[in-house]
Kinemage of the C-alpha trace (Angstrom):
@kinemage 1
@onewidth
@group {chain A} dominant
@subgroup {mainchain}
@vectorlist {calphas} color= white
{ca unk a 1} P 44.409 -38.923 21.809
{ca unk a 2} L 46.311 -40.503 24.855
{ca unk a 3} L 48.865 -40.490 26.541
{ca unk a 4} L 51.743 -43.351 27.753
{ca unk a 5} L 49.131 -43.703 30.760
{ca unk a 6} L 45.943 -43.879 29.491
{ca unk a 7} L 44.866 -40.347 30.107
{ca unk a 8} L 43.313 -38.473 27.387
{ca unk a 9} L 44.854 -35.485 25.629
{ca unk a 10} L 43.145 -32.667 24.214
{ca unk a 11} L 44.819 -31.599 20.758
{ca unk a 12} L 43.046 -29.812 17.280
{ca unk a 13} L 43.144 -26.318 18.278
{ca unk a 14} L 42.969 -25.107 15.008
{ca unk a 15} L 39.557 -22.922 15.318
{ca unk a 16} L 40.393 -21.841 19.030
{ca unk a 17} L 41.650 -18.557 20.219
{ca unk a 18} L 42.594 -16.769 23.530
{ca unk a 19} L 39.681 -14.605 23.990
{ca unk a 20} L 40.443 -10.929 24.405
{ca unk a 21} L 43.327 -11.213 22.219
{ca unk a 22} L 44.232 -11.799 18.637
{ca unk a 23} L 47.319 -12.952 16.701
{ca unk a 24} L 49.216 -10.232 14.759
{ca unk a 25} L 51.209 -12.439 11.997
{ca unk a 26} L 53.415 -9.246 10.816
{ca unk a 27} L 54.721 -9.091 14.336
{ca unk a 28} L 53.907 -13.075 15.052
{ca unk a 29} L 53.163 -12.000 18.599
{ca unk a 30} L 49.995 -11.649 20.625
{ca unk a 31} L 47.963 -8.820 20.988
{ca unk a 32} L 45.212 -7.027 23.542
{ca unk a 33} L 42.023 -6.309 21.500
{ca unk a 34} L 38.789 -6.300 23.229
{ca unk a 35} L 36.908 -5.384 20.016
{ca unk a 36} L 37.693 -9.136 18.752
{ca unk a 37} L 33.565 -9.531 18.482
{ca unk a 38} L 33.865 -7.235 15.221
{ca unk a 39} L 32.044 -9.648 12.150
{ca unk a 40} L 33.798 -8.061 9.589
{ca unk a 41} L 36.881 -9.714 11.205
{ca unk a 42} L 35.382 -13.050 11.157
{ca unk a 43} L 34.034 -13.748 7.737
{ca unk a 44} L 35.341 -14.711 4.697
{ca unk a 45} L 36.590 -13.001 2.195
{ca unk a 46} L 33.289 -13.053 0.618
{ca unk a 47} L 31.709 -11.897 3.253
{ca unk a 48} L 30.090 -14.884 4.425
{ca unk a 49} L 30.348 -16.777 8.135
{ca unk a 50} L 32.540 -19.624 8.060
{ca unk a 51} L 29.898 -22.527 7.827
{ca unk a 52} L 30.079 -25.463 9.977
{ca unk a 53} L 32.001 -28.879 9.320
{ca unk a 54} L 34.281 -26.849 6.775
{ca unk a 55} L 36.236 -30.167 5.494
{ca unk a 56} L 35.953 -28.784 1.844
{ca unk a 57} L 39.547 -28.870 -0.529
{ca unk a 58} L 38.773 -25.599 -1.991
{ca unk a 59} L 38.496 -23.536 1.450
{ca unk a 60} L 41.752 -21.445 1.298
{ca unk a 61} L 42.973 -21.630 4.919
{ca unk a 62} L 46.003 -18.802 3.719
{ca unk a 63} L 43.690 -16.666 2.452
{ca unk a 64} L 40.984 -16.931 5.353
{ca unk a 65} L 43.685 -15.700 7.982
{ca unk a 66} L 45.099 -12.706 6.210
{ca unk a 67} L 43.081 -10.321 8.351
{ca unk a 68} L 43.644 -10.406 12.183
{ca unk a 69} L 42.739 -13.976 13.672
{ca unk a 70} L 40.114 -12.697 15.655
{ca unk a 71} L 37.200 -15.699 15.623
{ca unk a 72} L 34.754 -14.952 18.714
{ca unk a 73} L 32.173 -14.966 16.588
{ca unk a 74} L 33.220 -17.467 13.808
{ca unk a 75} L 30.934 -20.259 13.053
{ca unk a 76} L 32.906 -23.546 13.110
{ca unk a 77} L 32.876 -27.207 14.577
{ca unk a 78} L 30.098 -29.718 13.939
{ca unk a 79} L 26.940 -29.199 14.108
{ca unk a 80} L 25.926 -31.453 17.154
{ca unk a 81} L 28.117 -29.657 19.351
{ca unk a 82} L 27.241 -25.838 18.913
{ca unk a 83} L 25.601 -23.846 21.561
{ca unk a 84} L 22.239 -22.075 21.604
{ca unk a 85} L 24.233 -18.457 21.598
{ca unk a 86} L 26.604 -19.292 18.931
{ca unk a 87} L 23.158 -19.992 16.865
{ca unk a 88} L 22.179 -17.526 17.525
{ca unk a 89} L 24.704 -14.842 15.997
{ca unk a 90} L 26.424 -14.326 19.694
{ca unk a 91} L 30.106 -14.290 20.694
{ca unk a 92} L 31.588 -18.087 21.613
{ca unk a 93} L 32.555 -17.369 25.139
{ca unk a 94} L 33.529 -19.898 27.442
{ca unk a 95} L 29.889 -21.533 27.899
{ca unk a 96} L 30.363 -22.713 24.653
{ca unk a 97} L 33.145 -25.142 25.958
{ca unk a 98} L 31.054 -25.857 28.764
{ca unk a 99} L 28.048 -26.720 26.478
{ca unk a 100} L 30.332 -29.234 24.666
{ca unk a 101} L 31.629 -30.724 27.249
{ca unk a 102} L 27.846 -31.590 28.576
{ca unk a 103} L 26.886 -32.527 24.942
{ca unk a 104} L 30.557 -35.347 25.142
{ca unk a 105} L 29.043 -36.667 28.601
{ca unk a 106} L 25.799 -37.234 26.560
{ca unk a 107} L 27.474 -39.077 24.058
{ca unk a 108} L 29.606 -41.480 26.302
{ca unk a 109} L 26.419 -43.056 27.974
{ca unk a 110} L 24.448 -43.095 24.674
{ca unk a 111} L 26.942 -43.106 22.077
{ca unk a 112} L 25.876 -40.312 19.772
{ca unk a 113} L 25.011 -36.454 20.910
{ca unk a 114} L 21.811 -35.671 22.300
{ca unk a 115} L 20.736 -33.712 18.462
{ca unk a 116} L 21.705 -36.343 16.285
{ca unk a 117} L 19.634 -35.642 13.460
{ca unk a 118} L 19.748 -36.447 9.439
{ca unk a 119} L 20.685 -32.426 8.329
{ca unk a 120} L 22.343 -29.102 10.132
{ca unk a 121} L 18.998 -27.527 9.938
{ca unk a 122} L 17.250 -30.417 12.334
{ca unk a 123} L 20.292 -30.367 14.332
{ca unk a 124} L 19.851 -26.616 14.970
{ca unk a 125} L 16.372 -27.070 15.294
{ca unk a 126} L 16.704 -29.335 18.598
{ca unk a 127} L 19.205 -27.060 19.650
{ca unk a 128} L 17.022 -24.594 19.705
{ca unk a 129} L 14.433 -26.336 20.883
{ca unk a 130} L 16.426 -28.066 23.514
{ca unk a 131} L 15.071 -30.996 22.920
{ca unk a 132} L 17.153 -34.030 24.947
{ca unk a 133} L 15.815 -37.796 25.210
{ca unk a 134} L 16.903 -39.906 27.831
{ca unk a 135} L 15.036 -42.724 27.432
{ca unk a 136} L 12.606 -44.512 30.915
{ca unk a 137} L 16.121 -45.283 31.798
{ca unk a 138} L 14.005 -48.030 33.924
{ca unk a 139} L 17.112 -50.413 34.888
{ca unk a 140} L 18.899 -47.423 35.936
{ca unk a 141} L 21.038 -47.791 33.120
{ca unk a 142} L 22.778 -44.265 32.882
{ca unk a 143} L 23.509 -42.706 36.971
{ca unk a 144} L 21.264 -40.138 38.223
{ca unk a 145} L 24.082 -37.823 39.008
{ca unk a 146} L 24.924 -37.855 35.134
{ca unk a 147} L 21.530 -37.207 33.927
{ca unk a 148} L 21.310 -33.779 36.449
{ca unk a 149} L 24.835 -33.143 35.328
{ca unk a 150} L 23.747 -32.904 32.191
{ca unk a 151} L 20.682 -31.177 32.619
{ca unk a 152} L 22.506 -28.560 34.458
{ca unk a 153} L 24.907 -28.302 31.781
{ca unk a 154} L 22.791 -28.126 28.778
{ca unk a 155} L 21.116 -24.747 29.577
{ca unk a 156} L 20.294 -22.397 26.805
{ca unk a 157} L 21.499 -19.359 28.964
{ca unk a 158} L 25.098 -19.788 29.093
{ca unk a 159} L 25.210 -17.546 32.554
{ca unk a 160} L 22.789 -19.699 34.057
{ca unk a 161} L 25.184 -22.959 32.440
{ca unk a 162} L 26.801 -24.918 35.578
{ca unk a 163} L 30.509 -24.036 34.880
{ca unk a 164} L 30.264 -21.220 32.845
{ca unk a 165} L 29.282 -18.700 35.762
{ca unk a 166} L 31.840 -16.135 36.967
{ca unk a 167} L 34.159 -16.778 39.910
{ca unk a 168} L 32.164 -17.040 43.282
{ca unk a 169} L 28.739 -17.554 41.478
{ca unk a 170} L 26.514 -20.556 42.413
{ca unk a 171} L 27.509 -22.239 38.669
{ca unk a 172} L 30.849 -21.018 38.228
{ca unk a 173} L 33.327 -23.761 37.361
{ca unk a 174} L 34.322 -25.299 41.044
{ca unk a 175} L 30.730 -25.991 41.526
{ca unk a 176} L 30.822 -28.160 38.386
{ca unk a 177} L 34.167 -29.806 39.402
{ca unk a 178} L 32.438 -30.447 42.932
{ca unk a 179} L 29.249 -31.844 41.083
{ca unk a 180} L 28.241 -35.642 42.882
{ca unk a 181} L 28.932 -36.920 39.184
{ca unk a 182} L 32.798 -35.983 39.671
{ca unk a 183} L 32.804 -37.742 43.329
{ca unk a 184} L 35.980 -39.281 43.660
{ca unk a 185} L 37.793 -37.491 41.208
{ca unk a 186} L 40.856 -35.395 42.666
{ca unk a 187} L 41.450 -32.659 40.462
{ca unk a 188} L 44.439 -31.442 41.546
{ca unk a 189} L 46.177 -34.702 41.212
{ca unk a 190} L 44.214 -35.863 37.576
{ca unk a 191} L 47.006 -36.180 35.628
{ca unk a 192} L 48.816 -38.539 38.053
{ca unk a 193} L 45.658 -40.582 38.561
{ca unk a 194} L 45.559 -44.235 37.614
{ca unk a 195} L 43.424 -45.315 34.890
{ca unk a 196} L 41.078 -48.036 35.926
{ca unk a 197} L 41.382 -51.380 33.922
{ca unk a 198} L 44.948 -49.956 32.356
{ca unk a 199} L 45.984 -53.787 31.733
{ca unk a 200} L 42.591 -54.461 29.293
{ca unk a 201} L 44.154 -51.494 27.283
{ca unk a 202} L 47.381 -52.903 27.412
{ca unk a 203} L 46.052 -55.753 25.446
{ca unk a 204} L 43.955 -53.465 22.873
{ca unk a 205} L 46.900 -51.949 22.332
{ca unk a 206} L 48.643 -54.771 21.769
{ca unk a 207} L 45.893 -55.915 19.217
{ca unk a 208} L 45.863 -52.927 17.645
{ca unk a 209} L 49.464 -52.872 16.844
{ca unk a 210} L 49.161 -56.143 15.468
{ca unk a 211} L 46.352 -54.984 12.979
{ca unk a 212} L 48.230 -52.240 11.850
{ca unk a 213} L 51.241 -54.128 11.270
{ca unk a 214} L 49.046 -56.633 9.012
{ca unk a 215} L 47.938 -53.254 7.443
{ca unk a 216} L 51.040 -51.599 6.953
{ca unk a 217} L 52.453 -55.220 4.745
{ca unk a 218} L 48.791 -55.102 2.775
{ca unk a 219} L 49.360 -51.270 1.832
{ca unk a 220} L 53.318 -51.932 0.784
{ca unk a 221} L 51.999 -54.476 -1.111
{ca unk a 222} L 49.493 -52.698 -3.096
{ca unk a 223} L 51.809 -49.555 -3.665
{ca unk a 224} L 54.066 -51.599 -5.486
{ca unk a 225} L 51.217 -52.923 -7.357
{ca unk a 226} L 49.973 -49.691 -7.741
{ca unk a 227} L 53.845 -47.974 -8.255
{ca unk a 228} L 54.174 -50.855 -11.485
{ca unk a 229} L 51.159 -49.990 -13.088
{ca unk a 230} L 52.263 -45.955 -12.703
{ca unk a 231} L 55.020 -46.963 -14.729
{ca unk a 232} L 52.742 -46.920 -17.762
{ca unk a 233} L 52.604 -43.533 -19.909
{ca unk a 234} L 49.742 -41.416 -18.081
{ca unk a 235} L 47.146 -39.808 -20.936
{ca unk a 236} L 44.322 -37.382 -20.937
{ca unk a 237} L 41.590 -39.104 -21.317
{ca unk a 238} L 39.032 -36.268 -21.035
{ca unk a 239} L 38.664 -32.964 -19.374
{ca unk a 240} L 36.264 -29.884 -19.221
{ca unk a 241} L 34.528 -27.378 -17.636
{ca unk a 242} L 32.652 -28.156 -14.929
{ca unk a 243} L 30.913 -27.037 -11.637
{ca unk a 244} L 32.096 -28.991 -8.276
{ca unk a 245} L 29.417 -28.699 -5.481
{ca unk a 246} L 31.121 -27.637 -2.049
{ca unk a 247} L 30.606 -28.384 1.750
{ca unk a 248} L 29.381 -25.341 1.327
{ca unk a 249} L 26.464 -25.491 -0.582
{ca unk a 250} L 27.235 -24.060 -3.982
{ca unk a 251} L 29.032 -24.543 -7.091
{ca unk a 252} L 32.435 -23.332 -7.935
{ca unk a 253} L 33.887 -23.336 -11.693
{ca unk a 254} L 36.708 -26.102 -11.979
{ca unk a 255} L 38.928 -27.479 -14.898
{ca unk a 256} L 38.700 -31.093 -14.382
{ca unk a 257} L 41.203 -33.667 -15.846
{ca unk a 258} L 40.903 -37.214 -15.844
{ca unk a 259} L 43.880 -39.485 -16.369
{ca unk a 260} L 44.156 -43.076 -17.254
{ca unk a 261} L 46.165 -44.032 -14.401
{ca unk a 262} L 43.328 -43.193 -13.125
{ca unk a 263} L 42.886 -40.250 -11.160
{ca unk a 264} L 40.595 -36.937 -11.773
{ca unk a 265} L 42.092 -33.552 -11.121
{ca unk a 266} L 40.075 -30.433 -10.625
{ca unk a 267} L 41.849 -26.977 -10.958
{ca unk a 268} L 40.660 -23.618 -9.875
{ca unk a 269} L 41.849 -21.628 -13.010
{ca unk a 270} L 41.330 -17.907 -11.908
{ca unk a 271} L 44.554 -18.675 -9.513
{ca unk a 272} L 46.450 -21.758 -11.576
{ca unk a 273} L 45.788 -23.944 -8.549
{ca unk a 274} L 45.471 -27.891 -8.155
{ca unk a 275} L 42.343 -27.829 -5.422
{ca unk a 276} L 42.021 -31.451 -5.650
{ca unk a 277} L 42.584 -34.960 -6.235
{ca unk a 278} L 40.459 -38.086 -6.553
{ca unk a 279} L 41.845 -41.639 -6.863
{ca unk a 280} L 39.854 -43.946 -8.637
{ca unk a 281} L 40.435 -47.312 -7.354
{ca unk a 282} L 37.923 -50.154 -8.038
{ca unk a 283} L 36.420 -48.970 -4.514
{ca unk a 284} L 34.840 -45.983 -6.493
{ca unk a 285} L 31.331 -45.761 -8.211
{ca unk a 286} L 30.056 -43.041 -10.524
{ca unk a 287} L 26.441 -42.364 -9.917
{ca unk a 288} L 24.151 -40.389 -12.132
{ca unk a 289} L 21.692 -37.887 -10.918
{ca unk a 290} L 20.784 -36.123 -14.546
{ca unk a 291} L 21.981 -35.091 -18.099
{ca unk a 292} L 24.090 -32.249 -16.022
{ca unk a 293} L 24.732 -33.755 -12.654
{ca unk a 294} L 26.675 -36.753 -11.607
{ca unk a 295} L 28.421 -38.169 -8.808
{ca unk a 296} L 31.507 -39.706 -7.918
{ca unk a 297} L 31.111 -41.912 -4.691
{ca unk a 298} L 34.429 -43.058 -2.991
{ca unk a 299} L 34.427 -44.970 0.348
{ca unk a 300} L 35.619 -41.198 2.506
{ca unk a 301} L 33.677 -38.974 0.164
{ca unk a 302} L 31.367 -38.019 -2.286
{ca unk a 303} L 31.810 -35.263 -4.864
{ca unk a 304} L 29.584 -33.884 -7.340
{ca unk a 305} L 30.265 -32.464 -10.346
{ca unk a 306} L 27.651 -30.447 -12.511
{ca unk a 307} L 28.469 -30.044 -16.829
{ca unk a 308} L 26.541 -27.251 -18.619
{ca unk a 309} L 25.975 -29.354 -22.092
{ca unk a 310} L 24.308 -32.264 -20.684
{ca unk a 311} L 27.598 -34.653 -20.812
{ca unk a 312} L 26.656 -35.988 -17.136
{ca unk a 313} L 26.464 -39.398 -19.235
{ca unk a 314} L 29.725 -38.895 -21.243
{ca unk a 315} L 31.873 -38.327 -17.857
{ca unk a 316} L 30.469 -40.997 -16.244
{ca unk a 317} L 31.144 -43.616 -18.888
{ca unk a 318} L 34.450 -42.226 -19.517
{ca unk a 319} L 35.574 -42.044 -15.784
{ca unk a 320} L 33.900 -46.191 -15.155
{ca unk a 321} L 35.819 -47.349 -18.567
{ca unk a 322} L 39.016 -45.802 -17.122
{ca unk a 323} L 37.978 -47.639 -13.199
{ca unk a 324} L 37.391 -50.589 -15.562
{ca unk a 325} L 40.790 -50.994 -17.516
{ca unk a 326} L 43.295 -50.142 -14.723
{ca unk a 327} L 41.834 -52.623 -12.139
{ca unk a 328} L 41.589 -55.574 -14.892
């Protein structure tokens, strides 16, 4: 995000904590606890570590935080940005940060992270590995000083991690602020700093408010399109059983409903809950993997569904016939 001058704001603190303290939601005050490490306190209810890119409708954010928020040790974020010690089962101290913040330098000059791989389990992999291409850089394309700024950064021992060392140390954090990369940057004074070429962003911004008045008309439009044709009498077309693959890995048991408006419900019956909702515009495709498995593919995400009594076949040609009549 950014602000009315350019400068960029750091927001989505949802999976960060004050370290060496925890949030007691009974008293809704903070509390002292240096035993905020303990894994019991950071699992799941199941028992399991919080898996990375957790995006998925049927994680229970309530239910995750009924035991003290304490999430040193909690395994969250994407993939691309976690640190060697994190991987490997140790508390997220403040190298962590540090390691991000080298792994975000990375990806301005490149644009993507230095582990960009197809899976989690290559990503880790070069993690662990430390594996980090910068090219023959022949024309001098990225600066020297960023390349040894990174490099100094990306360290698998967070204590020997420029910025992450303790006060007075030879890598604590002023001797990253007073790194040749940063020369020219006033850190006392950042947030009053000019931004260079402000005016060219003037003009994106003007474009961009353009655009998204255009969009704003286009989506009115089609909600009253969409509002006429919700007029008609909604009917259960067909619904089941079935097994909806998480983020996660793994199956979970869901009472799925699809309506001819139409739109697919799935319900998580042991609680009576609604976990989720997918709208099937003429943007979505069914896909079939086998006589149990299928797919529905929409333009922000896929979903997969798995039957029991090999009726991949009969949900997919009832959920395209239902696509197929409301977008005539």
């Amino acid at each position: 995000m950014m602000n009315e001058k350019w400068h960029i704001q750091v927001i989505d603190f949802g999976s960060a904590r004050i370290l060496g303290k925890y949030f007691d939601k009974e008293k809704m005050e903070f509390k002292e606890d240096d035993t905020y490490y303990d894994i019991s306190e950071t699992d799941d209810l199941k028992g399991n570590k919080i898996p990375i890119n957790d995006e998925d409708d049927d994680f229970d954010f309530y239910e995750s935080h009924k035991k003290p928020d304490r999430r040193g040790m909690t395994f969250v974020g994407t993939a691309e940005y976690v640190s060697p010690e994190v991987l490997g089962d140790k508390p997220a101290e403040f190298g962590a940060d540090i390691w991000a913040l080298g792994i975000m330098i990375y990806q301005m000059f490149f644009g993507k992270t230095p582990f960009k791989e197809k899976t989690n389990y290559l990503i880790f992999r070069k993690i662990e590995q430390l594996k980090i291409d910068f090219g023959d850089n022949e024309n001098g394309v990225i600066p020297e000083e960023a390349i040894d700024l990174i490099n100094k950064i990306l360290v698998k021992d967070p204590s020997k991690r420029l910025g992450a060392g303790p006060p007075g140390s030879e890598n604590d954090i002023s001797h990253l602020k007073s790194h040749p990369f940063f020369k020219g940057i006033y850190w006392d004074n950042l947030h009053n700093t000019p931004v260079p070429n402000s005016k060219n962003f003037d003009s994106l911004l003007s474009q961009k408010k353009e655009m998204n008045e255009k969009k704003t008309m286009e989506e009115n439009n089609n909600k009253t399109s969409q509002n006429n044709k919700s007029e008609e009498k909604e009917i259960i077309l067909k619904e089941g059983e079935l097994e909806k693959k998480t983020r996660w890995l793994h199956y979970n048991k869901r009472k799925v409903i699809l309506y001819s408006t139409p739109k697919i419900i799935y319900i998580d019956t042991s609680i009576n809950k609604v976990k989720g909702e997918i709208f099937l515009d003429k943007s979505v495709k069914v896909n079939h993997v086998n006589s149990n498995i299928f797919d529905i593919i929409s333009p922000k995400r896929n979903y997969r569904f798995k039957t029991t009594d090999g009726e991949a076949l009969v949900w997919e040609k009832y959920i395209a016939d239902a696509i197929r009549q409301y977008n005539k």
